[in-house]
PDB file of N, H, CA, C and O in Angstrom:
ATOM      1  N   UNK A   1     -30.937-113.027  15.373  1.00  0.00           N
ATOM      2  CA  UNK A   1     -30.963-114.181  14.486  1.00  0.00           C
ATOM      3  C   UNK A   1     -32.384-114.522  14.041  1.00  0.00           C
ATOM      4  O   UNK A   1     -32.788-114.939  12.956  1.00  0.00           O
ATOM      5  N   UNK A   2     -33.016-114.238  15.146  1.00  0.00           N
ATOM      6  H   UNK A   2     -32.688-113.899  16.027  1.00  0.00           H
ATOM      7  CA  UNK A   2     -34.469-114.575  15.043  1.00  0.00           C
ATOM      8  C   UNK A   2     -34.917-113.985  13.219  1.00  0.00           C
ATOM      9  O   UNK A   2     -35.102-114.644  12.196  1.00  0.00           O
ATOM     10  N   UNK A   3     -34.963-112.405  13.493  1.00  0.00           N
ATOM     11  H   UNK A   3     -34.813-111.870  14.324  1.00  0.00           H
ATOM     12  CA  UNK A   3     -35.437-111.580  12.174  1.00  0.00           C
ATOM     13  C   UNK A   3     -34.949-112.188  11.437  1.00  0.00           C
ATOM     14  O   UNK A   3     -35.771-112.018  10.536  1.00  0.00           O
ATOM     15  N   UNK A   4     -34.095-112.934  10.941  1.00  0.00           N
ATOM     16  H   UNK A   4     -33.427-113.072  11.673  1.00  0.00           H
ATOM     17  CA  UNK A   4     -33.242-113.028   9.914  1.00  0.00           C
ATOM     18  C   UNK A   4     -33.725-114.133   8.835  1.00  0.00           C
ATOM     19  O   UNK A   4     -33.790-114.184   7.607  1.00  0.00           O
ATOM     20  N   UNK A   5     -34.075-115.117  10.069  1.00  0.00           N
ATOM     21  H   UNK A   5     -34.023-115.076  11.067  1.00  0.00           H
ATOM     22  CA  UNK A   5     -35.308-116.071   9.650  1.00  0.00           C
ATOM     23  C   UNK A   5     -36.191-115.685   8.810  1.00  0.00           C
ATOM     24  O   UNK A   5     -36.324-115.995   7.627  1.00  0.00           O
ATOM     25  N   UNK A   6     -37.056-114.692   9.747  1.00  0.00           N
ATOM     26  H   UNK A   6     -36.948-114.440  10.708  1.00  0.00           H
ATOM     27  CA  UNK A   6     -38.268-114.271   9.126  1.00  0.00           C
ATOM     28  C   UNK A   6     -38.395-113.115   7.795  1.00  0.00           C
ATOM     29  O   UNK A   6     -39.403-112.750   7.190  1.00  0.00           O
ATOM     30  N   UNK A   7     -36.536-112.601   7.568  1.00  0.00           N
ATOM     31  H   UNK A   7     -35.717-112.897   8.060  1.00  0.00           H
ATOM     32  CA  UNK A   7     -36.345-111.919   6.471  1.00  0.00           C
ATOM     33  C   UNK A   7     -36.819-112.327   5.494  1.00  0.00           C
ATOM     34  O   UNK A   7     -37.545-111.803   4.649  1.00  0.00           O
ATOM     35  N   UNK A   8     -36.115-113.966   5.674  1.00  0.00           N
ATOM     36  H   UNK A   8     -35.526-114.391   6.361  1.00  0.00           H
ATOM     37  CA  UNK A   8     -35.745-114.724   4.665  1.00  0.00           C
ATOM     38  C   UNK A   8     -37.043-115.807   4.003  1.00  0.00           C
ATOM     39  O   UNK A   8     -37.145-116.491   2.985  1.00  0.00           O
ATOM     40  N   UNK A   9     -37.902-115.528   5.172  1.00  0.00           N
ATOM     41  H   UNK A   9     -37.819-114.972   5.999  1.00  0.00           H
ATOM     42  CA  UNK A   9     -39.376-116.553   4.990  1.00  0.00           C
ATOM     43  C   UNK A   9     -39.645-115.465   3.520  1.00  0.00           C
ATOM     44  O   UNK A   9     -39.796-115.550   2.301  1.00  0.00           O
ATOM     45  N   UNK A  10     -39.585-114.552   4.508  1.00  0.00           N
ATOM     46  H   UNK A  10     -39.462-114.483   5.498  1.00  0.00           H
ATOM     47  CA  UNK A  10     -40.660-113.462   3.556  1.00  0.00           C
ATOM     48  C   UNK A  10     -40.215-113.027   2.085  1.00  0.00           C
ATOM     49  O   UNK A  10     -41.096-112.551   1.370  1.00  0.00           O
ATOM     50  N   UNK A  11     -38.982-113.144   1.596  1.00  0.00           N
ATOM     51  H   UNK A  11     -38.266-113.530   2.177  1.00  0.00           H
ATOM     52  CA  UNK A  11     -38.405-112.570   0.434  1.00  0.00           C
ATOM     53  C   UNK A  11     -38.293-113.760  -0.688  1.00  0.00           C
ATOM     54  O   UNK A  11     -38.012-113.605  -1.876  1.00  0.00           O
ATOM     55  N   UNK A  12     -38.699-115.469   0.257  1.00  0.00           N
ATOM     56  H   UNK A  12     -38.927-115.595   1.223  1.00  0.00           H
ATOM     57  CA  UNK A  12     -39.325-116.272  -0.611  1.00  0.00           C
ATOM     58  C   UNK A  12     -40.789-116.453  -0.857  1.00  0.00           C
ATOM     59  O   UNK A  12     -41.289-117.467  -1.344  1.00  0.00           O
ATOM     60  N   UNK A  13     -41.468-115.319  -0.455  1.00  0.00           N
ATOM     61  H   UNK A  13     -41.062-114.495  -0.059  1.00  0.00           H
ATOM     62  CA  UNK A  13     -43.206-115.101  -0.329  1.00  0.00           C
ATOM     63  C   UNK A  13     -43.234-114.434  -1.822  1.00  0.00           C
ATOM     64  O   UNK A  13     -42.274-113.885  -2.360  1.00  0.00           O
ATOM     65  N   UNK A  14     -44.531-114.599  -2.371  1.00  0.00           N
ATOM     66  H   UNK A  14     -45.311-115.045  -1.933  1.00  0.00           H
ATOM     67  CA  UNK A  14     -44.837-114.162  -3.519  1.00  0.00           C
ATOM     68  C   UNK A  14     -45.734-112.644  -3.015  1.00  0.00           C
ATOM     69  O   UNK A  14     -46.128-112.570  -1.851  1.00  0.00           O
ATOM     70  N   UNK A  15     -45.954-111.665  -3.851  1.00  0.00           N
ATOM     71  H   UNK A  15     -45.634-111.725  -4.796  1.00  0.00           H
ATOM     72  CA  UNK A  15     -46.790-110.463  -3.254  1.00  0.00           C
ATOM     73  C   UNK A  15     -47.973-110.660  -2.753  1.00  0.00           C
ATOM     74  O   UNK A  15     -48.584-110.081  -1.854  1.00  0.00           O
ATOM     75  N   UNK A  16     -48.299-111.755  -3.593  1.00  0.00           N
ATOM     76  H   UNK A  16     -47.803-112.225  -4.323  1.00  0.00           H
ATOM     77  CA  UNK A  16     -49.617-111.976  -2.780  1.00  0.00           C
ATOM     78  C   UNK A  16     -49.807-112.457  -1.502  1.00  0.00           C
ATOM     79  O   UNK A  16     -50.811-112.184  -0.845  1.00  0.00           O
ATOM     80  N   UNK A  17     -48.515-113.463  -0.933  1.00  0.00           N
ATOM     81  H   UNK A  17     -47.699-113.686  -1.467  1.00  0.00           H
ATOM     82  CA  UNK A  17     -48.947-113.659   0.026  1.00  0.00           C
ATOM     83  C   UNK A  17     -48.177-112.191   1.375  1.00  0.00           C
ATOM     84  O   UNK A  17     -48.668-111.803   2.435  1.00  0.00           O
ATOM     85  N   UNK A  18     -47.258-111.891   0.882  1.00  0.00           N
ATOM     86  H   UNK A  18     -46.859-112.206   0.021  1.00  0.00           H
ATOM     87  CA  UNK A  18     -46.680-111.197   1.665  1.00  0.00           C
ATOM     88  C   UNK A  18     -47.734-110.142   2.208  1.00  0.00           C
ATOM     89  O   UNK A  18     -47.622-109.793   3.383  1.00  0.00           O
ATOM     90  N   UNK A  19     -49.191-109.385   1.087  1.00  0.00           N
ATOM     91  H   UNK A  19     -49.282-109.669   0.133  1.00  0.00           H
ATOM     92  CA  UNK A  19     -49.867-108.719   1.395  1.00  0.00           C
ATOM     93  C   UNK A  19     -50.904-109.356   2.319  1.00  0.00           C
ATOM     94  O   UNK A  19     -51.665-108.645   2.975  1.00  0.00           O
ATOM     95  N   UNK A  20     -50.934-110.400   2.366  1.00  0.00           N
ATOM     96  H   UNK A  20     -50.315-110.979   1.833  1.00  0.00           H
ATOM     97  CA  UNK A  20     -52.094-111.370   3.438  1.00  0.00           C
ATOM     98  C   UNK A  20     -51.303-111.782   4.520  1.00  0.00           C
ATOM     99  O   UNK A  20     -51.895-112.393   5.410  1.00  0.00           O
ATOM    100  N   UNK A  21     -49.558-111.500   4.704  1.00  0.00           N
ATOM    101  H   UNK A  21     -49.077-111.004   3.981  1.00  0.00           H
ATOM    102  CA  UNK A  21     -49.293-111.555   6.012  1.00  0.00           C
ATOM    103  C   UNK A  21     -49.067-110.387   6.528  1.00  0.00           C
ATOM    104  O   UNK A  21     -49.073-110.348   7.759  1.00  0.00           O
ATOM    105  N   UNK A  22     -48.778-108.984   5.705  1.00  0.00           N
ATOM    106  H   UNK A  22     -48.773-109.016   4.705  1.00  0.00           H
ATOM    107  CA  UNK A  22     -48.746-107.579   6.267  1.00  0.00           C
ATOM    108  C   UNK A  22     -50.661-107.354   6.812  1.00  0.00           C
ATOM    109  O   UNK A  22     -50.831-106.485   7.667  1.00  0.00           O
ATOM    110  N   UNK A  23     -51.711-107.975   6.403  1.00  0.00           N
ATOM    111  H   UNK A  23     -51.573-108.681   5.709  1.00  0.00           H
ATOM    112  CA  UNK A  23     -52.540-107.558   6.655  1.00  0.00           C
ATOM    113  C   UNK A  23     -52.703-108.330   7.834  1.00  0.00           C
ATOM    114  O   UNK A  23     -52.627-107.569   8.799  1.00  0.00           O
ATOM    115  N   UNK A  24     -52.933-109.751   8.258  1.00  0.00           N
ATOM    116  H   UNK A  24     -52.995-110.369   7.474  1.00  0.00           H
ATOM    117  CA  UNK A  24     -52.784-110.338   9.378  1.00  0.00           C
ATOM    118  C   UNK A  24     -51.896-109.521  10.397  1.00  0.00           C
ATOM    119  O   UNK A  24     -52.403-108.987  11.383  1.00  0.00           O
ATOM    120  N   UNK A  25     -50.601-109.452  10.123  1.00  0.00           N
ATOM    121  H   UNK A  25     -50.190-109.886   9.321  1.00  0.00           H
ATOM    122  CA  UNK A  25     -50.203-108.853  11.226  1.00  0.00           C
ATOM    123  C   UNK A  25     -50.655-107.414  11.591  1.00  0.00           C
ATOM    124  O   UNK A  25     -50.195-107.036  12.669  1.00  0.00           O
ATOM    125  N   UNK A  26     -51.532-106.427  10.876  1.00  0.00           N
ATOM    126  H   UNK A  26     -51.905-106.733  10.001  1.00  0.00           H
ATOM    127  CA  UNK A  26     -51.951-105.570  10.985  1.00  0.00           C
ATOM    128  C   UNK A  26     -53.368-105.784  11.827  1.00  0.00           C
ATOM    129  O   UNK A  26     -53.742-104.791  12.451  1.00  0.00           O
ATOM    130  N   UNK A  27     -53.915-106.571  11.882  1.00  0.00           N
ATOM    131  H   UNK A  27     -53.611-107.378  11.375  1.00  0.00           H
ATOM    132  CA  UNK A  27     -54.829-107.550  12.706  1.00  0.00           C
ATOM    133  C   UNK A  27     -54.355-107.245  13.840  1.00  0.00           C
ATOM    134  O   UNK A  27     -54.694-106.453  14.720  1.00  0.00           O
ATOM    135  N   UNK A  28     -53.038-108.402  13.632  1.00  0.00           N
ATOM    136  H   UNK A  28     -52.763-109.045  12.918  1.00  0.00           H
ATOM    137  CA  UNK A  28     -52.978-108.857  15.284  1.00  0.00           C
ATOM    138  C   UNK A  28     -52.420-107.463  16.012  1.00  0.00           C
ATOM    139  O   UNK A  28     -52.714-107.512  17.206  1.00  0.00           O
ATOM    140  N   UNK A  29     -51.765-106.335  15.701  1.00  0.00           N
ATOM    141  H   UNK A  29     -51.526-106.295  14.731  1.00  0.00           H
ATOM    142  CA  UNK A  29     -51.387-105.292  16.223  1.00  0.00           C
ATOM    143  C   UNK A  29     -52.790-104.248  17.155  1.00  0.00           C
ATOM    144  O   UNK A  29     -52.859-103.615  18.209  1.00  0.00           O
ATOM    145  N   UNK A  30     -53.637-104.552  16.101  1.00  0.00           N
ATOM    146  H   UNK A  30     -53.581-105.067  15.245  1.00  0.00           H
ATOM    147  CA  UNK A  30     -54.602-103.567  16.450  1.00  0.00           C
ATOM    148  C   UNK A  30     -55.300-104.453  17.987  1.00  0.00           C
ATOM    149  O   UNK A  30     -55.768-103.954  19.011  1.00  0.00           O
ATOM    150  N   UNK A  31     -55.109-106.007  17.577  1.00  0.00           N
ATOM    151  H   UNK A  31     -54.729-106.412  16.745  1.00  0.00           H
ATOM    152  CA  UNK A  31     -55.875-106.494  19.230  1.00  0.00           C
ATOM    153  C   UNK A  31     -54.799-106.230  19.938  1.00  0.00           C
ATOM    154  O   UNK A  31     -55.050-105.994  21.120  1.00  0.00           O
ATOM    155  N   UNK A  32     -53.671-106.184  19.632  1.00  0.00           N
ATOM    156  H   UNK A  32     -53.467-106.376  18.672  1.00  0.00           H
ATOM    157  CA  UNK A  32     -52.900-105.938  20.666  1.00  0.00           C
ATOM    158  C   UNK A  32     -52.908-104.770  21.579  1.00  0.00           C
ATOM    159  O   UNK A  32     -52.649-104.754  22.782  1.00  0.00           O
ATOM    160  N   UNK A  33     -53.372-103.452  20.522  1.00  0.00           N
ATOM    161  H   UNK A  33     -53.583-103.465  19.545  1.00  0.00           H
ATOM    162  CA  UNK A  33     -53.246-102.279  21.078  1.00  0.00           C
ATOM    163  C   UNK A  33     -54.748-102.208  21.894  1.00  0.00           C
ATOM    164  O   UNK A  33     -54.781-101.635  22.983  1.00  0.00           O
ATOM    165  N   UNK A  34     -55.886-102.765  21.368  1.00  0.00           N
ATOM    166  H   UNK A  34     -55.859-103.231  20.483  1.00  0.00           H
ATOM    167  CA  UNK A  34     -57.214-102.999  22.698  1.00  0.00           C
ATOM    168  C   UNK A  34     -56.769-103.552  23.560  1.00  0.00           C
ATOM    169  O   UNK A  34     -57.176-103.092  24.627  1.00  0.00           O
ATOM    170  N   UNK A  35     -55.887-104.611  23.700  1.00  0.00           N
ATOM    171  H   UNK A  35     -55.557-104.985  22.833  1.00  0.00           H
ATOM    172  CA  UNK A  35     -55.731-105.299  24.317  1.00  0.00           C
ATOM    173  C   UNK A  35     -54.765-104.348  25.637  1.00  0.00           C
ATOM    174  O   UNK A  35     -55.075-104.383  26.828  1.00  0.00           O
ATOM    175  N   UNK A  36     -53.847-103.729  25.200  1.00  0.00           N
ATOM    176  H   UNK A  36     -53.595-103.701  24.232  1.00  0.00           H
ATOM    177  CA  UNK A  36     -53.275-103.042  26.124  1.00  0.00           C
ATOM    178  C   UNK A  36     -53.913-101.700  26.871  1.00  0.00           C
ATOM    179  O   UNK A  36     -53.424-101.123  27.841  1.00  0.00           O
ATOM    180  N   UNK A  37     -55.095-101.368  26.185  1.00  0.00           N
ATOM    181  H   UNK A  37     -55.493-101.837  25.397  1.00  0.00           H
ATOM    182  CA  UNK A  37     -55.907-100.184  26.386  1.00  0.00           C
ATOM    183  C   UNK A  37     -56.795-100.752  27.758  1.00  0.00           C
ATOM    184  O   UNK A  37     -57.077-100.182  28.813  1.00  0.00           O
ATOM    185  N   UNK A  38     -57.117-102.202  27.229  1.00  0.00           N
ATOM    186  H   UNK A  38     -56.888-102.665  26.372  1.00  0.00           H
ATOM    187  CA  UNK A  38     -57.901-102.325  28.871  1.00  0.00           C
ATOM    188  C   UNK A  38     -57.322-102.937  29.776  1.00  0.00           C
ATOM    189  O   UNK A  38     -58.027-103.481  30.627  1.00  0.00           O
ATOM    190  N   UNK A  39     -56.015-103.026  29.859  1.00  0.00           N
ATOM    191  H   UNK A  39     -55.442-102.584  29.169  1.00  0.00           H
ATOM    192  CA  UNK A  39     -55.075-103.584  30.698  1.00  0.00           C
ATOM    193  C   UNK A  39     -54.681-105.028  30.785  1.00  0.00           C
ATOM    194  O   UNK A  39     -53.935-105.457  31.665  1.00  0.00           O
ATOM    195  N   UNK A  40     -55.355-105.955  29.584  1.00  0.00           N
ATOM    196  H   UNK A  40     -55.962-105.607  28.869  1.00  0.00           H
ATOM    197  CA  UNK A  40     -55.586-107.291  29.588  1.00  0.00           C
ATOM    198  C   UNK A  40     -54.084-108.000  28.859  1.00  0.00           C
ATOM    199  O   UNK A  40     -54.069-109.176  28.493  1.00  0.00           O
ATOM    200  N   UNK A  41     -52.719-106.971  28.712  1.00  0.00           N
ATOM    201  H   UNK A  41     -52.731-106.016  29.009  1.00  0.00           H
ATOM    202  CA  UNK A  41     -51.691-107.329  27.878  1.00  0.00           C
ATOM    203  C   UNK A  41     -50.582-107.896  28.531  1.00  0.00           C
ATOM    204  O   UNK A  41     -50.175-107.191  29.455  1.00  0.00           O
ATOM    205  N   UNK A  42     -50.009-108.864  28.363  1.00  0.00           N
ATOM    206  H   UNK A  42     -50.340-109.436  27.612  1.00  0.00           H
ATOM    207  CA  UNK A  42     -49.230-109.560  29.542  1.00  0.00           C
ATOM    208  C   UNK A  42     -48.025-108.958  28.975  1.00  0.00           C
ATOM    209  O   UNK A  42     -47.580-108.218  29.853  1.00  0.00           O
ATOM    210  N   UNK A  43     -47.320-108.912  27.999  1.00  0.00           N
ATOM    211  H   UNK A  43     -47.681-109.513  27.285  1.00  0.00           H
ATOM    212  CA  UNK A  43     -46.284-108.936  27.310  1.00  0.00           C
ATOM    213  C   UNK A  43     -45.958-107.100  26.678  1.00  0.00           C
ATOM    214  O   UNK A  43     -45.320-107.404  25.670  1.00  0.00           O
ATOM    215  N   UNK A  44     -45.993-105.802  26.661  1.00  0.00           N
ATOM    216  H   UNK A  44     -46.511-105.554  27.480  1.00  0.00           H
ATOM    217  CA  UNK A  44     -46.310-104.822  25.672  1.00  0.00           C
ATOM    218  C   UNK A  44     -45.077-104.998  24.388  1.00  0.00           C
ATOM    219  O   UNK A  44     -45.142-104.632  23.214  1.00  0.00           O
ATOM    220  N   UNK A  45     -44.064-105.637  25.056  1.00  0.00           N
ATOM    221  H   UNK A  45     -44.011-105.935  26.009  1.00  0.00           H
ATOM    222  CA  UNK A  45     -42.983-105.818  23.758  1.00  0.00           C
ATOM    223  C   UNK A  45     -43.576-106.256  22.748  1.00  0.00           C
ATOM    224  O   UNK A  45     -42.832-106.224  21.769  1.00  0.00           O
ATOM    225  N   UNK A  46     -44.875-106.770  22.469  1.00  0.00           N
ATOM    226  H   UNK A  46     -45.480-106.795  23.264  1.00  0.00           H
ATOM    227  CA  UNK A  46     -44.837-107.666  21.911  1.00  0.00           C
ATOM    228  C   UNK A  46     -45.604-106.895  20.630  1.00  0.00           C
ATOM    229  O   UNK A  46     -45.427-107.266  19.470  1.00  0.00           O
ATOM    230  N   UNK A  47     -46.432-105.834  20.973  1.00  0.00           N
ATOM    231  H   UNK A  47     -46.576-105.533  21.915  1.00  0.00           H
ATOM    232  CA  UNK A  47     -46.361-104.692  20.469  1.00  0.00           C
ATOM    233  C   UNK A  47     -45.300-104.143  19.620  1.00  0.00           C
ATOM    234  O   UNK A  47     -45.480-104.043  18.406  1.00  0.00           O
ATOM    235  N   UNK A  48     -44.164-103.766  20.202  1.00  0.00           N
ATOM    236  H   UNK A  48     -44.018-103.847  21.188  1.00  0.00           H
ATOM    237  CA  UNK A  48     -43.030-103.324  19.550  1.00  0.00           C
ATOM    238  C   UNK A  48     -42.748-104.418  18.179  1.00  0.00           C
ATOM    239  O   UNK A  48     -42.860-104.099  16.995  1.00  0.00           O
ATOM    240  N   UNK A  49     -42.354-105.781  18.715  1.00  0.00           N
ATOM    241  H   UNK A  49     -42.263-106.040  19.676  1.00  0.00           H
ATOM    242  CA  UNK A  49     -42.198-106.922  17.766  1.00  0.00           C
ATOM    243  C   UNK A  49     -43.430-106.678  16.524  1.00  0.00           C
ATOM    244  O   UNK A  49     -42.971-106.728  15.383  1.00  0.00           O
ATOM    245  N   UNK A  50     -44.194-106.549  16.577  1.00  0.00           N
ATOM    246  H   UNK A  50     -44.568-106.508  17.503  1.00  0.00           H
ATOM    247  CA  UNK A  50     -45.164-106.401  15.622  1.00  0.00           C
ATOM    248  C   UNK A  50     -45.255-105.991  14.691  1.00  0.00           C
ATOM    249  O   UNK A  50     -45.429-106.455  13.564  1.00  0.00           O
ATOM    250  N   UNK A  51     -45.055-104.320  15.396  1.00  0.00           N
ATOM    251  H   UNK A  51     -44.913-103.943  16.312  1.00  0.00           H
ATOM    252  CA  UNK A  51     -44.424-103.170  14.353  1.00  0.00           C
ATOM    253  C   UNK A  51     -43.804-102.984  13.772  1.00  0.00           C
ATOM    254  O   UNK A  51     -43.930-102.046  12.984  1.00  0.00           O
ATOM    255  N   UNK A  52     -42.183-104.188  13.821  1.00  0.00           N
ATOM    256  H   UNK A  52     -42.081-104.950  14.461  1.00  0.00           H
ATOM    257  CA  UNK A  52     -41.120-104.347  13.660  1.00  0.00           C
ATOM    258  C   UNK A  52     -41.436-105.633  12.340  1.00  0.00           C
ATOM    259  O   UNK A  52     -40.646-106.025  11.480  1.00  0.00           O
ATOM    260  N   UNK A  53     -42.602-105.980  12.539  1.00  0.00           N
ATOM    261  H   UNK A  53     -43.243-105.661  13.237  1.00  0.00           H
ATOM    262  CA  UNK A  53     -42.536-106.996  11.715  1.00  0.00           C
ATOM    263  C   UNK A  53     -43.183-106.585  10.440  1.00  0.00           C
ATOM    264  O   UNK A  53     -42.832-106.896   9.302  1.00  0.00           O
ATOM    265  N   UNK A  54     -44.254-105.784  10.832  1.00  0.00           N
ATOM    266  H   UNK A  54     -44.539-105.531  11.756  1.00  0.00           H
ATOM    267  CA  UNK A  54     -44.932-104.915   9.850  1.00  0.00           C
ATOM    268  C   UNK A  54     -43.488-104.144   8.793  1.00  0.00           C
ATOM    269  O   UNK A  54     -43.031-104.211   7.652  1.00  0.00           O
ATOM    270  N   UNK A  55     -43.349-103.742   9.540  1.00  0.00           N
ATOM    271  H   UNK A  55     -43.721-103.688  10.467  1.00  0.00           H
ATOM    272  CA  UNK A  55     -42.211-102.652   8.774  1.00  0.00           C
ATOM    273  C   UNK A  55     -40.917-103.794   7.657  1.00  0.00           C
ATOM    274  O   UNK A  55     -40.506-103.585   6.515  1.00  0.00           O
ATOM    275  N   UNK A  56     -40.628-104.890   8.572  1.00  0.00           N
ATOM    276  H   UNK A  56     -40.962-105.059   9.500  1.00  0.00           H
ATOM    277  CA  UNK A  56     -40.491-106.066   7.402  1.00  0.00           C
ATOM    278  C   UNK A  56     -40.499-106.029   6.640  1.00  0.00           C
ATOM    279  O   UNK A  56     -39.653-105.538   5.892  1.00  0.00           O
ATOM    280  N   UNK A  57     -42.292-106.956   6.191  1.00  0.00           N
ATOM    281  H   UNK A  57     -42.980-107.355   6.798  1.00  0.00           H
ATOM    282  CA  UNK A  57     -42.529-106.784   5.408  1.00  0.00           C
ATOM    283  C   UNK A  57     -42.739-105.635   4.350  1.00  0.00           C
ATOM    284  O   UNK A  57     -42.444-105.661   3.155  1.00  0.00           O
ATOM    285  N   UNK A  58     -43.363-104.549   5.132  1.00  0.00           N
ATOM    286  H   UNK A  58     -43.603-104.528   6.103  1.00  0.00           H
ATOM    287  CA  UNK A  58     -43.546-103.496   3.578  1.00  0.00           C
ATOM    288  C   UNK A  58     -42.117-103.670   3.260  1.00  0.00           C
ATOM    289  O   UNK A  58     -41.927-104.280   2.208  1.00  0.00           O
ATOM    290  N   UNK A  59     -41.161-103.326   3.839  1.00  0.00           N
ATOM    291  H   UNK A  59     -41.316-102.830   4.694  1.00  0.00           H
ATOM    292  CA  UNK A  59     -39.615-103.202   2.993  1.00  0.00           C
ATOM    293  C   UNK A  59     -39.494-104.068   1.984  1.00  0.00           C
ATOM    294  O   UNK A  59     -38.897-103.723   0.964  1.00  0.00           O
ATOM    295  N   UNK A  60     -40.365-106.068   2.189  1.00  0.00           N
ATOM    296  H   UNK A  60     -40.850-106.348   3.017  1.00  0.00           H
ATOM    297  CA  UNK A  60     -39.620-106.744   1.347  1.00  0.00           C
ATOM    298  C   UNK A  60     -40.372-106.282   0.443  1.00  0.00           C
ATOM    299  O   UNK A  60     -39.692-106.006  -0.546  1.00  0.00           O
ATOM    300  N   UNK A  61     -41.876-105.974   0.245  1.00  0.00           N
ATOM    301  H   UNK A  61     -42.428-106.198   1.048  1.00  0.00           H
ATOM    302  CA  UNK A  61     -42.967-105.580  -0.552  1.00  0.00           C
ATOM    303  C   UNK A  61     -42.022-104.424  -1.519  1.00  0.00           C
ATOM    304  O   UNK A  61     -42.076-104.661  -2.726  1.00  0.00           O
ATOM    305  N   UNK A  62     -41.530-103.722  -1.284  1.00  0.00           N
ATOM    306  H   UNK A  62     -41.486-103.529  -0.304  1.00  0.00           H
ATOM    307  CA  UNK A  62     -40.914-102.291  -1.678  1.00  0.00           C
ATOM    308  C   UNK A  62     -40.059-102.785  -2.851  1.00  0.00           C
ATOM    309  O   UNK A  62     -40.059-102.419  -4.027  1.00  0.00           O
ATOM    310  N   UNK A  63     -39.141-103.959  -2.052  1.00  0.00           N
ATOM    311  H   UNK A  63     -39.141-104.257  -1.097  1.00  0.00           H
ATOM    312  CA  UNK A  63     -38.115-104.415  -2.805  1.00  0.00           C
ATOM    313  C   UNK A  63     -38.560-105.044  -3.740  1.00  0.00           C
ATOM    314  O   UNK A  63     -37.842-104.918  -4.732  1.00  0.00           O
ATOM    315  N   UNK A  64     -39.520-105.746  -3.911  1.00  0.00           N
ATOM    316  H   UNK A  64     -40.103-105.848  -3.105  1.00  0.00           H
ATOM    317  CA  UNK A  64     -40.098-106.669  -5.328  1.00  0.00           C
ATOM    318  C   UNK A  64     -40.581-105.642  -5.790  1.00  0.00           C
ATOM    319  O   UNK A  64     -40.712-105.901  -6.987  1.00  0.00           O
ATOM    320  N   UNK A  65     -41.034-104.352  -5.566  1.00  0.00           N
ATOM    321  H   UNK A  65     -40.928-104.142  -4.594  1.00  0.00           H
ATOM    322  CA  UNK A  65     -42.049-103.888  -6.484  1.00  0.00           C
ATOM    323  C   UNK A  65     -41.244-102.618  -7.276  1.00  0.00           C
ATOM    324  O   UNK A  65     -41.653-101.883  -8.175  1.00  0.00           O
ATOM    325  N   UNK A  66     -39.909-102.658  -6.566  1.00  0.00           N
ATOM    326  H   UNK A  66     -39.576-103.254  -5.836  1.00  0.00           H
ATOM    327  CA  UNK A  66     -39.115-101.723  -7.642  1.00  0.00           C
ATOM    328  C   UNK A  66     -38.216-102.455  -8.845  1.00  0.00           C
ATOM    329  O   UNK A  66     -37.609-101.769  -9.667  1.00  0.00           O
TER     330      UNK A  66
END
């Protein structure tokens, strides 16, 4: 249910912003992945969630731009 939410945030986002939240979350992935490299990661799902969110967005990105 959760995603479904955040489908729906995003497919009322304009491109511009959707590209300033694919890049943020591309941010927060990469501390995540230092973060798990020096053992400092409480959560690694959270990782997975990320990726999952990334992939999101480009889809909704895909969909406006065809």
């Amino acid at each position: 249910m959760k995603s479904n939410k955040f489908v729906e945030e995003l497919k009322s986002m304009s491109t511009e912003e959707l590209n300033k939240k694919l890049k943020e979350l591309k941010e927060e992935l990469f501390t995540l992945r230092f973060q798990h490299a020096i053992n400092q990661l409480d959560n690694p799902q959270k990782i997975v969630e990320v990726k999952r969110n990334i992939a999101r967005v480009m889809t909704v990105l895909s969909e406006k731009n065809a």
